[in-house]
C-alpha positions in Angstrom: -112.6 57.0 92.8 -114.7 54.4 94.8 -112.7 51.6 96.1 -114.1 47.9 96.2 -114.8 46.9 99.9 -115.5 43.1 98.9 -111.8 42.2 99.9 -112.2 44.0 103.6 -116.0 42.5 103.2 -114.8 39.2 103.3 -111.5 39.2 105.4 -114.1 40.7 108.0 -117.4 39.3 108.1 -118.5 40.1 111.2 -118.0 43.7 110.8 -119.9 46.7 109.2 -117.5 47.8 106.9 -118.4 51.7 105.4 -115.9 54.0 103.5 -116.7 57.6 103.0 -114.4 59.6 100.1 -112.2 62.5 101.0 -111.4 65.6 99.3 -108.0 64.3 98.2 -109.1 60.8 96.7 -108.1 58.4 99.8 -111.1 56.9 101.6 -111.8 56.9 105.3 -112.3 53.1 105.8 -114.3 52.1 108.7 -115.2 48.4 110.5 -117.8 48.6 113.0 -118.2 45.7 116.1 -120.1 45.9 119.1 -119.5 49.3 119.8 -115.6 49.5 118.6 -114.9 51.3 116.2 -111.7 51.0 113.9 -110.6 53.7 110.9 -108.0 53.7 108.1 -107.4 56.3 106.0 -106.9 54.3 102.5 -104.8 56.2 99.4 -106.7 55.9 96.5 -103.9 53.2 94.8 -103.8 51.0 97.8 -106.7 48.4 96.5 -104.5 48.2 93.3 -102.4 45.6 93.9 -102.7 42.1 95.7 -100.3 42.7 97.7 -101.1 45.8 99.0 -104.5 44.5 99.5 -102.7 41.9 101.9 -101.0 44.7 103.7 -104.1 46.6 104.3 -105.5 43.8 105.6 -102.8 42.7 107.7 -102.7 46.5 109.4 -106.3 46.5 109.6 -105.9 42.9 111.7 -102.9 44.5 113.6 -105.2 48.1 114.3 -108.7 45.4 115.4 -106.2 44.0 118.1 -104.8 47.0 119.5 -108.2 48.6 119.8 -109.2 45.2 121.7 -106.0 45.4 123.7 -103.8 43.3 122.1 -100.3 43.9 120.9 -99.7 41.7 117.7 -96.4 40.1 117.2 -93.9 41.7 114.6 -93.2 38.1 113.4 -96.9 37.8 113.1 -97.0 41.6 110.6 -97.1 41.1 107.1 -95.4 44.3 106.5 -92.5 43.3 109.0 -92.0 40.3 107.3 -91.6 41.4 103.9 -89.7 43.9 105.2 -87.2 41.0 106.7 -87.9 39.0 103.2 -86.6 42.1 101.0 -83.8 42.7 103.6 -82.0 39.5 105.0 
């Protein structure tokens, strides 16, 4: 199963974006800058959903700024807040 990079394509523009298919379905995602280098391994469902695409690209934001140094906000992680959304 080939996923559709167009969503990761446009959330990051600047990047090469490549993903290579694995023996068990998933797909090694990778996003290419300058040198740095950032990989995901992607379940083959993940790209099913809107929301899930939203999470992938909220980790993928989240993994971009730790490779640059940067330690993102919970408040500012999608995942964390609908974790706090589902969970009051």
């Amino acid at each position: 199963m080939t996923i559709s990079l167009q969503p990761i394509i446009s959330a990051f523009p600047d990047y090469t974006v490549t993903a290579t298919q694995r023996p068990d379905g998933s797909q090694l995602l990778s996003l290419e800058k300058d040198g740095m280098q950032v990989t995901r391994v992607i379940p083959s469902p993940q790209l099913s959903a809107p929301v899930r695409v939203e999470w992938l690209l909220s980790a993928i934001r989240r993994d971009i700024a730790q490779a640059g140094g940067v330690v993102a906000e919970i408040a500012a992680m999608q995942s964390q807040r609908q974790a706090v959304a589902q969970h009051p």
